[in-house]
C-alpha positions as CSV (number, residue, x, y, z in Angstrom):
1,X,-19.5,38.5,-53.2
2,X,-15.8,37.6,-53.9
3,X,-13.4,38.2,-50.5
4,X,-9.2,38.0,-51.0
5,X,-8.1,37.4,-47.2
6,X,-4.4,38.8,-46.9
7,X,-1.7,36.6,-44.7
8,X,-2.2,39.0,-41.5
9,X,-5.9,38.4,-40.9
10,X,-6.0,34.8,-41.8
11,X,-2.6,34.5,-39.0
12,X,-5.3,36.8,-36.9
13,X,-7.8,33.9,-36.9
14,X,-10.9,36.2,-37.8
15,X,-11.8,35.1,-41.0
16,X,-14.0,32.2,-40.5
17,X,-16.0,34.5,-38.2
18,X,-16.5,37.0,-40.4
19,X,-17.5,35.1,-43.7
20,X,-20.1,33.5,-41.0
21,X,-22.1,37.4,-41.0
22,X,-25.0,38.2,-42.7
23,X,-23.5,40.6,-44.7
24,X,-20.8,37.4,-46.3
25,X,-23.1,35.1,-45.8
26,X,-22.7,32.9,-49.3
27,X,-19.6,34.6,-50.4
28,X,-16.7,33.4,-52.4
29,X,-13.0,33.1,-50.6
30,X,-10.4,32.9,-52.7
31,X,-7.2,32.3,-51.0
32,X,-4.3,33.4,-52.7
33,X,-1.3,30.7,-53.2
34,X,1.4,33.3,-51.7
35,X,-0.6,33.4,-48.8
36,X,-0.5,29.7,-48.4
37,X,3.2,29.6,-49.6
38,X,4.1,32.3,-46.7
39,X,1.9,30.6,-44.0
40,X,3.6,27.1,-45.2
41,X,7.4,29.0,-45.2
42,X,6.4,30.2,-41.3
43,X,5.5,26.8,-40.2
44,X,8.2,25.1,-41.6
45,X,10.2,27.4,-39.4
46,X,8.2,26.8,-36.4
47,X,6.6,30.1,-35.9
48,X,3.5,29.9,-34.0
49,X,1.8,32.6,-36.5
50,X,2.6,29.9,-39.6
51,X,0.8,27.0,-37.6
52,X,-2.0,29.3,-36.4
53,X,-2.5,30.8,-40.0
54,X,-2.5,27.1,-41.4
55,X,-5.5,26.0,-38.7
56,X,-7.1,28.7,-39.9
57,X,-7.5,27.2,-43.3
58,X,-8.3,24.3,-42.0
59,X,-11.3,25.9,-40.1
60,X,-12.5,27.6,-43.4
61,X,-12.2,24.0,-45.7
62,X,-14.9,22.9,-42.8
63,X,-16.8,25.9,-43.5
64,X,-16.7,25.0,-47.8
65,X,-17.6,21.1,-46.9
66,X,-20.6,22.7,-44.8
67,X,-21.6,24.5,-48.1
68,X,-21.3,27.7,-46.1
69,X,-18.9,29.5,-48.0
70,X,-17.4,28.8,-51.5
71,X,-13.7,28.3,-51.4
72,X,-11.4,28.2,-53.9
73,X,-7.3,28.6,-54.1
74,X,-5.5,30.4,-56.9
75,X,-2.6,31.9,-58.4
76,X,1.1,30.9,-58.8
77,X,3.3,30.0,-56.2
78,X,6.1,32.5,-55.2
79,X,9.2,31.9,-55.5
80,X,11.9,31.3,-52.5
81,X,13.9,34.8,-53.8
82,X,9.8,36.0,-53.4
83,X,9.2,34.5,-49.9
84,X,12.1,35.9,-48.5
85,X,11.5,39.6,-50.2
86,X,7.9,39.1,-47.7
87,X,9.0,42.1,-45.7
88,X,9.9,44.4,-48.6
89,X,5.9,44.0,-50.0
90,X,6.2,41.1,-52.6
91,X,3.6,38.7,-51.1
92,X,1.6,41.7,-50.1
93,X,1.8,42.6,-54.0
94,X,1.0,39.1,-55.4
95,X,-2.2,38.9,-52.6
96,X,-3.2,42.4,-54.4
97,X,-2.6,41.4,-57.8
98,X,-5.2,38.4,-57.0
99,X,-7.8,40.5,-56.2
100,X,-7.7,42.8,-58.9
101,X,-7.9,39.9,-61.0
102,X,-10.4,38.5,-59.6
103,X,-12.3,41.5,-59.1
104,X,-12.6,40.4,-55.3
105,X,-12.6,42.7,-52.6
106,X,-9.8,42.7,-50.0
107,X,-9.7,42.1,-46.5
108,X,-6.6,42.9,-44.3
109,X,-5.7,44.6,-41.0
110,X,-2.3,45.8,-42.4
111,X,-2.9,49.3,-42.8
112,X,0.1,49.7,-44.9
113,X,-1.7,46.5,-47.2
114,X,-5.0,49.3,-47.3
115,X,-3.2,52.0,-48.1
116,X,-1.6,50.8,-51.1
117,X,-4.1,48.8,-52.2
118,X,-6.7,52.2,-52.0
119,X,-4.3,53.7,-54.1
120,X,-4.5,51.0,-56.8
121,X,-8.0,51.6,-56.8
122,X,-9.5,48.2,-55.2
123,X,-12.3,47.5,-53.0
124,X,-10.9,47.4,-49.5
125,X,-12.4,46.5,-46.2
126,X,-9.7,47.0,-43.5
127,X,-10.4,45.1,-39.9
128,X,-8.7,47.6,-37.1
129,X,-6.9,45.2,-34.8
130,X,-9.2,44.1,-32.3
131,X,-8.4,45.2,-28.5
132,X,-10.6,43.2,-26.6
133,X,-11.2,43.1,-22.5
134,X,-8.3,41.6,-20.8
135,X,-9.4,38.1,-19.5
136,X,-6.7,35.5,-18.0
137,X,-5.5,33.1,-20.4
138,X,-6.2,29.1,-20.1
139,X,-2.0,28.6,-18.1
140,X,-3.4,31.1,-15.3
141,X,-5.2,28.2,-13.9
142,X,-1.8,27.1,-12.9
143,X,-0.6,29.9,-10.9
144,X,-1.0,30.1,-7.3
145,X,0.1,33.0,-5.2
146,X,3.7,31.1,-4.9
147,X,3.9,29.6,-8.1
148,X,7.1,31.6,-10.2
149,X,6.9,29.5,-12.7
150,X,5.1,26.9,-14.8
151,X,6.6,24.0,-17.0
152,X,4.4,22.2,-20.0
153,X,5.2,19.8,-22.0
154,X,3.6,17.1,-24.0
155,X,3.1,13.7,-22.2
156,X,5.1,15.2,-19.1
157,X,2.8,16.1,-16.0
158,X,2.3,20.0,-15.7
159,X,5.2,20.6,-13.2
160,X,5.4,24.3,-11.4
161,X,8.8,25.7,-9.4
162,X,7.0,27.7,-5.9
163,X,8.6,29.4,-3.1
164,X,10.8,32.8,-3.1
165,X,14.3,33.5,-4.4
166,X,16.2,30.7,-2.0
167,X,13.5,28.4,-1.3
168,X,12.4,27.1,-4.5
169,X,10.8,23.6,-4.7
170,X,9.9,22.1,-7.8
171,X,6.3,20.6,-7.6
172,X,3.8,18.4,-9.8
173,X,0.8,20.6,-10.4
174,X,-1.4,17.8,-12.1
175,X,-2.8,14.5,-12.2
176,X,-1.6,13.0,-15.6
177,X,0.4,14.2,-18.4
178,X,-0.6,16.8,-21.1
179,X,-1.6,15.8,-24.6
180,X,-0.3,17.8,-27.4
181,X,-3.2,19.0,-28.8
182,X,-3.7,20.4,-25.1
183,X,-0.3,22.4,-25.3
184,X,-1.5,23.5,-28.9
185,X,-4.4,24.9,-28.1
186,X,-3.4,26.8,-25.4
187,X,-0.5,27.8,-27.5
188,X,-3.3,29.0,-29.9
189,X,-4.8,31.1,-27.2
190,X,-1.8,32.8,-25.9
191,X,-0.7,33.9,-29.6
192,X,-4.5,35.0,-30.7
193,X,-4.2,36.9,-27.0
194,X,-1.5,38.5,-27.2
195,X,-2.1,40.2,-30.8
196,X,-5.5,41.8,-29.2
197,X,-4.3,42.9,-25.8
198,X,-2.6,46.3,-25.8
199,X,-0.5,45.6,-23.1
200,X,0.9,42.1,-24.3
201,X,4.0,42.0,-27.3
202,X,5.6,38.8,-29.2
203,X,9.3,39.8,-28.3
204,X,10.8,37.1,-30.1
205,X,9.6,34.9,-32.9
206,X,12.2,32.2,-34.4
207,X,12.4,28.7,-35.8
208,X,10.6,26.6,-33.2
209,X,11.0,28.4,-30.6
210,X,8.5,31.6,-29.7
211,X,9.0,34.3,-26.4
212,X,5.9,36.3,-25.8
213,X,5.4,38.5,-22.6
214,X,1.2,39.3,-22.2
215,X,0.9,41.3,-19.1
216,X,2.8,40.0,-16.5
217,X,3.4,36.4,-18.0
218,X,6.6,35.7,-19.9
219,X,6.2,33.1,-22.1
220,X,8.5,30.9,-24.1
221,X,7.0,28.3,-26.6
222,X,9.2,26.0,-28.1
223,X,8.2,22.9,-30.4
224,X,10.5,20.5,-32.6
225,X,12.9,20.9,-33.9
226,X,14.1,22.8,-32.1
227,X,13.1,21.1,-28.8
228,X,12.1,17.4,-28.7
229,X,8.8,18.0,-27.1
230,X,6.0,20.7,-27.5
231,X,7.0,23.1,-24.6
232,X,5.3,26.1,-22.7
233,X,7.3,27.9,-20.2
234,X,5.3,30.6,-18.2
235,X,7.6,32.5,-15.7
236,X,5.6,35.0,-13.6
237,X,7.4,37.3,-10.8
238,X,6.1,36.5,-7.5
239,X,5.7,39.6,-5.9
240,X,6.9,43.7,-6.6
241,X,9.1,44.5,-4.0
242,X,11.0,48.2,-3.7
243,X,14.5,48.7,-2.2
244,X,13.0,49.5,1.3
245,X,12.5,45.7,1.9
246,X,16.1,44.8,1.3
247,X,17.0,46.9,4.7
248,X,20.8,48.2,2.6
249,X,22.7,50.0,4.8
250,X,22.1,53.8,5.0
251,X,25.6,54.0,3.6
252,X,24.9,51.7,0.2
253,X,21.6,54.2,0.1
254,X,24.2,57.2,-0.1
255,X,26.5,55.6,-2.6
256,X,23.3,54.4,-4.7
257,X,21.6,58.5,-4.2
258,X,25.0,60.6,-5.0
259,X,28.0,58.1,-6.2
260,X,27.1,54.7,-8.0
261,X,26.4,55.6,-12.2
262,X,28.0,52.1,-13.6
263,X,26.4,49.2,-11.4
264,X,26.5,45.5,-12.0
265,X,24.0,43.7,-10.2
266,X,24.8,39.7,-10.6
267,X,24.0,36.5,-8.9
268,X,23.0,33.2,-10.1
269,X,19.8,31.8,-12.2
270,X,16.6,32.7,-9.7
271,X,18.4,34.2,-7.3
272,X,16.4,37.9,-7.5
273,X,18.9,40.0,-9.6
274,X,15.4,40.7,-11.9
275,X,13.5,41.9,-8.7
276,X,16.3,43.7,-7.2
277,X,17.0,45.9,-10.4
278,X,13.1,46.4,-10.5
279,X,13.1,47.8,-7.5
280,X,16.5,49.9,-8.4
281,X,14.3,51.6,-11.4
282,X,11.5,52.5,-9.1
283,X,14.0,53.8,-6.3
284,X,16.0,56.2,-9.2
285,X,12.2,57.0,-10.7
286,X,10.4,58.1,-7.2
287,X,12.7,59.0,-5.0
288,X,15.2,60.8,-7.2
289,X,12.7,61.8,-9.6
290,X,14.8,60.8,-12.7
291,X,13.9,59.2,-16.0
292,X,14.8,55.8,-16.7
293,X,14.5,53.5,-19.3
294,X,14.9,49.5,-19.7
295,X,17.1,47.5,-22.5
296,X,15.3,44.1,-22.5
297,X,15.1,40.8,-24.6
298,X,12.4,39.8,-23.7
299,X,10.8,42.5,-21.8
300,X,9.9,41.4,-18.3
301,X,10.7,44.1,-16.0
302,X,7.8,44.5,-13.6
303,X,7.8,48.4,-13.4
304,X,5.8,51.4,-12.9
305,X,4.1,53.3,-16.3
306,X,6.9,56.2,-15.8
307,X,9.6,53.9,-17.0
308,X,9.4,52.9,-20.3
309,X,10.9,49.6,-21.6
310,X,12.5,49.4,-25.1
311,X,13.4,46.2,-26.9
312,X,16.0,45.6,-29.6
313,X,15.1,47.8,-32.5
314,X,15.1,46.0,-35.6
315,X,16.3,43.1,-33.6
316,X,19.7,45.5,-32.7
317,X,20.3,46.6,-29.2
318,X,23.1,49.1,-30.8
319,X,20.2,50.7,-32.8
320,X,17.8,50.4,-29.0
321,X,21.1,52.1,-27.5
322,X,21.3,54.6,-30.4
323,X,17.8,56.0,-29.7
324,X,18.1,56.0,-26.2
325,X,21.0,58.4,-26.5
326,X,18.4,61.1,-28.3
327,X,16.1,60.3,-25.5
328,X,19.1,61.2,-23.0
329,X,18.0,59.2,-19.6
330,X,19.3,59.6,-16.1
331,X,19.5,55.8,-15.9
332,X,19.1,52.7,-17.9
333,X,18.9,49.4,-16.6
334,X,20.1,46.9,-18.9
335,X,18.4,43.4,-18.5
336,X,20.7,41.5,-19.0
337,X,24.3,41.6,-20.2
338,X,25.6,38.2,-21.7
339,X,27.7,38.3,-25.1
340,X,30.8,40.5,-25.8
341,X,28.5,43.1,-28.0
342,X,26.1,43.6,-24.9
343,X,29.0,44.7,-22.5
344,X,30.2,47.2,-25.1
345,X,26.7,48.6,-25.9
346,X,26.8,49.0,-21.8
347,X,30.1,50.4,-21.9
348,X,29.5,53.1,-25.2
349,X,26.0,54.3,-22.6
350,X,28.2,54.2,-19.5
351,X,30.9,56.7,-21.1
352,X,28.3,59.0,-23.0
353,X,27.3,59.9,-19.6
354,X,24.0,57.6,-18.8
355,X,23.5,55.8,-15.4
356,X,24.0,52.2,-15.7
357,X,22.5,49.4,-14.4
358,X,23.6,46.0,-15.7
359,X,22.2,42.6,-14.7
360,X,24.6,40.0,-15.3
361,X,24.6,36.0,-14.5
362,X,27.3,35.1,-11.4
363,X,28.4,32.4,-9.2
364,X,30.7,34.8,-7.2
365,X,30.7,38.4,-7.0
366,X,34.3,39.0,-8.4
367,X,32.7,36.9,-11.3
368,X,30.8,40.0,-12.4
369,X,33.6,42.0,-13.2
370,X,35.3,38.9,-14.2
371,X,32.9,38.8,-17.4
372,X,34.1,42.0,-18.6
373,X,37.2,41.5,-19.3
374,X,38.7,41.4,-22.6
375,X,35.5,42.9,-23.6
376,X,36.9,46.6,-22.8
377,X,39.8,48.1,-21.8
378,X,40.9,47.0,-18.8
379,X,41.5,50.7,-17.7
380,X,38.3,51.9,-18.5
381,X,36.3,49.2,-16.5
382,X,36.8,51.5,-13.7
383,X,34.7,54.3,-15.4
384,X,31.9,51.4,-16.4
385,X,31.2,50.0,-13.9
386,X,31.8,51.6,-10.0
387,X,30.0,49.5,-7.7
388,X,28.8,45.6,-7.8
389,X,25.9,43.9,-6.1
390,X,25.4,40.5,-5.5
391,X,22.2,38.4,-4.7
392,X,21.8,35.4,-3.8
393,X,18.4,34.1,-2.5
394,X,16.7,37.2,-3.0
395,X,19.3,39.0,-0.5
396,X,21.9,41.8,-1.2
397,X,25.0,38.9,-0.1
398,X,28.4,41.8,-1.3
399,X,28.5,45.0,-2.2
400,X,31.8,45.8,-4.3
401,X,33.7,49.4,-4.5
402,X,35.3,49.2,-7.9
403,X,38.6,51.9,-8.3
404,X,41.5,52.2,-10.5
405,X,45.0,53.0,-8.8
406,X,48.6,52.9,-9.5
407,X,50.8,50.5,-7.6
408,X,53.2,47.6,-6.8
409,X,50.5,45.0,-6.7
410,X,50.4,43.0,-3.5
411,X,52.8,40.1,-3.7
412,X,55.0,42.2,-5.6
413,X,57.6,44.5,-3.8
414,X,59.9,46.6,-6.1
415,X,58.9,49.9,-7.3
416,X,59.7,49.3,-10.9
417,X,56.8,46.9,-10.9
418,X,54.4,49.8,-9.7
419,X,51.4,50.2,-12.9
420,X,47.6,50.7,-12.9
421,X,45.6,48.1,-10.5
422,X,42.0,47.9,-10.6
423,X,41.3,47.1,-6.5
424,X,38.3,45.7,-5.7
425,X,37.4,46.5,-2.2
426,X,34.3,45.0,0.4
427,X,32.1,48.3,0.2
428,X,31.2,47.9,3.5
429,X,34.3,47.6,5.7
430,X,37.0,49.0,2.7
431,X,39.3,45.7,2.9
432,X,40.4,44.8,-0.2
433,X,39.1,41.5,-1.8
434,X,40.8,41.6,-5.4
435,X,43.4,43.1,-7.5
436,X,43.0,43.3,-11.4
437,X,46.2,43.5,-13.3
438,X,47.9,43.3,-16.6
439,X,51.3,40.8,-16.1
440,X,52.8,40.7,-19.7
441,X,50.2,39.9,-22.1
442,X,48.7,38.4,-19.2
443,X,45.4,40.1,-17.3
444,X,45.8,38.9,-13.7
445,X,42.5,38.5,-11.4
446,X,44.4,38.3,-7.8
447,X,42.3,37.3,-4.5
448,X,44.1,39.5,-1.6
449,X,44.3,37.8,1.1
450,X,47.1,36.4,3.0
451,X,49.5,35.1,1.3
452,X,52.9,33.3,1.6
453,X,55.8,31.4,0.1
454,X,58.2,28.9,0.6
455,X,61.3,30.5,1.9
456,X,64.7,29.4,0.8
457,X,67.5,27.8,3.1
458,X,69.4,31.0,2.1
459,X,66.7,33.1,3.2
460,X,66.2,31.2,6.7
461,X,69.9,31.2,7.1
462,X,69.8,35.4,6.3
463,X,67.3,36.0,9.0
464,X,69.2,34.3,11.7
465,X,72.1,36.2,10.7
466,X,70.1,39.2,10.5
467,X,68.7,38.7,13.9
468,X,72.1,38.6,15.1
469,X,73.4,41.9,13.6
470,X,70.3,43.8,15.4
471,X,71.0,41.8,18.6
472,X,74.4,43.8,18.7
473,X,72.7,47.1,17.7
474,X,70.3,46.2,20.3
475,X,71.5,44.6,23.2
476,X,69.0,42.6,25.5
477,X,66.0,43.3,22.7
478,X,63.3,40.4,21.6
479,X,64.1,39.8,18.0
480,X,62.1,38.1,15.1
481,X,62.7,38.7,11.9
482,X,60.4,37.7,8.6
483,X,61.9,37.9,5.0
484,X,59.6,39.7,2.7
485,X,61.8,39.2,-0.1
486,X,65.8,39.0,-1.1
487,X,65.4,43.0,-0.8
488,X,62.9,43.6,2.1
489,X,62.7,42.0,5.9
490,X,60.4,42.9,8.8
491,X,61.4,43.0,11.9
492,X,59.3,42.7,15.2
493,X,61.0,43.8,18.7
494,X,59.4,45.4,21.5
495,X,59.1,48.9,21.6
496,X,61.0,50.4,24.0
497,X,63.6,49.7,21.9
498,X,62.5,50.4,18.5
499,X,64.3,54.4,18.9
500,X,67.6,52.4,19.9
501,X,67.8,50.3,16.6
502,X,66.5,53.5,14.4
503,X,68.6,55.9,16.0
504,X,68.8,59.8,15.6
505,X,67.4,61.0,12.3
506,X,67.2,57.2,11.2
507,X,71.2,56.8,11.1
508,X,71.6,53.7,12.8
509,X,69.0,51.7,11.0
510,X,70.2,53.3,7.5
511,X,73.9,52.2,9.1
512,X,72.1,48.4,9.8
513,X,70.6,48.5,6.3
514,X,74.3,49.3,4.5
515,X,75.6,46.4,6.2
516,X,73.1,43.4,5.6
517,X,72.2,45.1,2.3
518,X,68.5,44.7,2.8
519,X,65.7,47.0,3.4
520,X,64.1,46.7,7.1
521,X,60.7,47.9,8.2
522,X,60.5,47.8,11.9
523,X,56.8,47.0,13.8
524,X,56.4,47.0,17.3
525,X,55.2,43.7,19.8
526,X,52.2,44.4,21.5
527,X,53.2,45.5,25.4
528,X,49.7,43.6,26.9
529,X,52.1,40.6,27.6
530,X,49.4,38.9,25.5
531,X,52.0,38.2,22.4
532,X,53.2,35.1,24.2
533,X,52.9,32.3,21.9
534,X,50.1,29.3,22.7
535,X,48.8,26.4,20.9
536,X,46.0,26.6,18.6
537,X,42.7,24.3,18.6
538,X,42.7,22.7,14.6
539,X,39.1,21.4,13.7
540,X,38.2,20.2,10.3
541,X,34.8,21.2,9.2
542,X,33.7,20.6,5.7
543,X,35.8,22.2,3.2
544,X,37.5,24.8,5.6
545,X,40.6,24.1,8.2
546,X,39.1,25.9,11.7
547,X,41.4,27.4,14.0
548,X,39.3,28.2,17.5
549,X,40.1,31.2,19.5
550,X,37.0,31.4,21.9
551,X,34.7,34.4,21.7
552,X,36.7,36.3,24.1
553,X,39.4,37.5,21.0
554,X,36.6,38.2,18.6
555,X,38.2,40.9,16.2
556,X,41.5,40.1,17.6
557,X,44.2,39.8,15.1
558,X,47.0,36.5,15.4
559,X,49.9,35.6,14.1
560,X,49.6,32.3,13.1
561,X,53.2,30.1,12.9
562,X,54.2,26.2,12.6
563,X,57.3,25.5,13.9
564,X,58.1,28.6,14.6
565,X,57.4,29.6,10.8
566,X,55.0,32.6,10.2
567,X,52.4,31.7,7.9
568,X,49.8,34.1,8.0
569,X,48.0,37.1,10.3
570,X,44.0,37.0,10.4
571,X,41.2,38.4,12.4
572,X,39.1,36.1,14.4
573,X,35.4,36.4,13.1
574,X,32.4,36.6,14.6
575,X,32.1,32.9,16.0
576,X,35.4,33.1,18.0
577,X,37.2,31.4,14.5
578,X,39.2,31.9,11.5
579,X,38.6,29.6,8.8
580,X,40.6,28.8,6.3
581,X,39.0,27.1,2.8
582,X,41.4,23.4,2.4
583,X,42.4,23.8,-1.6
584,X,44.3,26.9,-0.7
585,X,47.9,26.3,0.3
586,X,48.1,28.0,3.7
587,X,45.1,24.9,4.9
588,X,47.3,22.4,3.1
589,X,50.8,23.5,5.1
590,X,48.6,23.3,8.5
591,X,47.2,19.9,7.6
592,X,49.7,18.5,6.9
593,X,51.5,20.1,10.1
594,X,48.7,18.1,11.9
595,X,49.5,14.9,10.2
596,X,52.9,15.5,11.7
597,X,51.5,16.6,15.3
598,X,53.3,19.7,14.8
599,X,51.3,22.0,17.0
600,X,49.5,25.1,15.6
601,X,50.6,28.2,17.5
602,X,49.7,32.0,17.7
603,X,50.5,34.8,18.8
604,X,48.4,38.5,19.3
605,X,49.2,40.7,16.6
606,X,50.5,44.4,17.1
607,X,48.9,46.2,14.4
């Protein structure tokens, strides 16, 4: 009996068992040279399936020198213009053509191979992909109930990373380093595996470098060239969690149930943005009974059988995104957004109406929206993306409130510089963090906080004179007076006599204002008696400046001056301090102040 193996059951490593049957027993293989060409073309790319399909003629020479089997190699080489038409049928036609020749029967498990050759008329025995009972592969032996990871490598001991998002220690796991026919054959393993489990795909197959996910192992294998070591990486999550664990505020719950469509979720490498949009997918899929699907490269996604998880399509995730817009979600989480195409793919879902969740790599939470910038329009981010969350050792650290609004951005006082600002505001207490703004050709990311400026002598010299002329308005009244800008002062006095200076209708302030030519805005001194001035305890701790109040003015706001110079007004935190970071200017101007021993003083704010 004559037998023409095709490419996908000699890659599928069943062939030396089957010519091993009684029913082969003594047969003739004849291996095509296409098969051996395309085989040799997949290993010299370092795919996994060309080295496997390689050992497998190795394992069926044995057989021939043990005078099992006969075996015998024929036909003409393809041709590189042949090789790379593989996918269009021309190998598959060659590996036909040899068997008609040679009047051998063929064995495949490519039922498109089986069909075709049927219709050619030829003998054809077609093996069904074999789905066999899940048992764990040979790297489980290296998981622990910690254990998030695993990291082989030839003649490097098996090393393992343990712990939970935030305390993560990197550990030895073995005794001496692995050899590399150790990595190979459990490389071997996971490949044969993962083509007869049902539940297990090869995601990505490339030149040296392999990413499978079987069950709930993702697993990257990488060999040279492309890395300079034979390399398994098995990354496993640690544990399902749902959004009940993070304890959010009933308020995020709210936003997350009725508001939030375009969310970014972002935080740095391991820091449990995978786990926290897993349990995102289950809370949209359970408790708001809504479909959602996954966009994933690889997929990883720990998540229940109602959510279905789609990879690229055709290696696109514009064609993944085109079907998904048939399929019409409620929500997609996108895992994870990374090049210029990606945010736009999440943008085009975003704006046809679909829920979006995006996970997306961050050292900061502004850094989130940061990444989308001069991807899209910076007036549509507003309608992409609505709310941010940031993690950071497994914990929801910010929660961002993402609006678009027209305005003179802060730092900026005339009216004709009014135009659309993107404000980024702390969801939970509504203080805005960040203003996003085009300047020119210029797209400005501004941290709102407090800031100031130098003044000039002719500014310093205007406010004296300026106290003066509301002296005379106001005889008797406590006067300071702060220049905003050439066009704009604020002025504090106490305020029993605030109607004097604006007078009836506003006509003596207007009557001030024609006079000094500058616009006044009038605020009131607190009447406690507590705005007296006092010196202010300076500490240096690490990279901040501290000022201490004592826990008696938590939540009290302060004026804080240098020689009699108002710098800035901040609200003592929850340790009875402000703290101020040292590589911003405001830290450097009181450093330096304390260089000088030029007290730090304060005064209550009037708000």
């Amino acid at each position: 009996m004559k037998i023409v193996p095709d490419t996908s059951v000699i890659v599928d490593g069943r062939i030396t068992k089957i010519v091993q049957e009684d029913e082969f027993k003594g047969c003739e293989v004849v291996i095509p040279e296409a098969v051996v060409s395309e085989l040799e073309n997949q290993a010299n790319r370092g795919r996994e399936t060309g080295f496997n399909g390689l050992e497998e003629l190795k394992n069926l020479q044995e057989l021939y020198n043990d005078g099992i089997i006969d075996l015998i190699y024929i036909g003409k080489r393809p041709t590189l213009e042949q090789i790379s038409l593989a996918k269009g049928g021309e190998i598959d036609a060659m590996i036909r053509d040899t068997a008609q020749k040679t009047e051998s029967t063929l064995i495949t498990s490519d039922r498109v191979q089986m069909e075709v050759a049927k219709a050619q008329g030829l003998e054809v025995i077609y093996l069904k992909q074999e789905m066999i009972g899940y048992t764990e592969l040979e790297i489980a032996k290296f998981f622990d109930d910690e254990t998030m990871s695993v990291h082989l490598k030839e003649d490097v001991v098996p090393m393992a990373k343990k712990g939970t998002p935030g305390n993560i220690k990197l550990v030895k796991i073995g005794s001496r380093p692995l050899a590399y026919p150790e990595i190979e054959r459990m490389a071997k393993e996971i490949m044969e595996r993962t083509k007869s489990d049902f539940k297990s795909f090869i995601e990505i197959e490339r030149e040296g470098a392999t990413v499978v996910q079987f069950r709930e192992y993702r697993i990257s294998i990488a060999r040279p060239p492309f890395s300079d070591g034979f390399e398994i990486t098995v990354v496993r999550p640690v544990a399902k969690v749902f959004l009940n664990d993070y304890r959010l505020s009933d308020k995020l719950i709210e936003r997350l149930r009725e508001r939030a469509k375009g969310i970014l979720i972002a935080g740095p490498p391991g820091a449990g943005k995978t786990t926290f949009a897993q349990a995102i997918a289950e809370f949209y899929s359970k408790n708001l009974n809504s479909i959602v699907k996954t966009m994933e490269s690889p997929r990883d996604l720990q998540v229940s059988a109602e959510i279905t998880q789609y990879a690229p399509l055709e290696r696109s995730m514009e064609k993944t995104a085109d079907i998904l817009l048939l399929v019409r979600p409620d929500y997609t989480i996108y895992d994870e957004l990374r090049k210029t195409r990606d945010f736009r793919i999440f943008a085009d879902m975003r704006l046809a109406g679909v829920g979006m969740i995006g996970v997306v790599h961050a050292t900061k939470p502004i850094d989130a929206i940061q990444r989308i910038l001069g991807r899209v329009e910076l007036g549509i981010i507003p309608s992409i993306v609505d709310t941010t969350i940031f993690i950071n050792n497994g914990n929801v650290e910010a929660v961002y409130d993402v609006a678009l609004t027209v305005k003179v951005p802060s730092g900026m006082l005339e009216a004709d510089l009014s135009r659309p600002v993107i404000e980024i505001r702390n969801f939970d207490t509504g203080d805005l963090t960040h203003e996003i703004y085009t300047y020119g050709e210029q797209t400005i990311v501004m941290e709102v906080g407090v800031t100031t400026y130098e003044k000039t002598p002719v500014q310093k010299i205007a406010e004296r004179e300026i106290i003066k002329e509301i002296k005379k308005t106001v005889p008797g009244a406590r006067v300071e007076v702060d220049m905003k800008s050439d066009k704009r002062v604020t002025v504090w006095m106490d305020e029993e006599y605030i109607p004097k200076l604006i007078g009836k209708k506003g006509k003596t302030i207007d009557e001030v204002e024609r006079r000094i030519g500058i616009s006044i805005g009038v605020e009131p001194f607190r009447s406690s008696g507590n705005e007296e001035m006092f010196n202010v305890d300076v500490q240096l701790s690490g990279n901040y400046v501290v000022l201490n109040f004592g826990k008696d003015n938590i939540g009290t706001p302060f004026d804080i001056l240098v020689k009699d110079e108002y710098l800035f007004t901040a609200t003592v935190g929850k340790k009875g301090t402000i703290k101020i970071k040292k590589d911003i200017e405001l830290a450097g101007i009181i450093m330096d102040a304390l260089k000088r021993n030029i007290p730090i003083e304060a005064r209550v704010r009037n708000e």
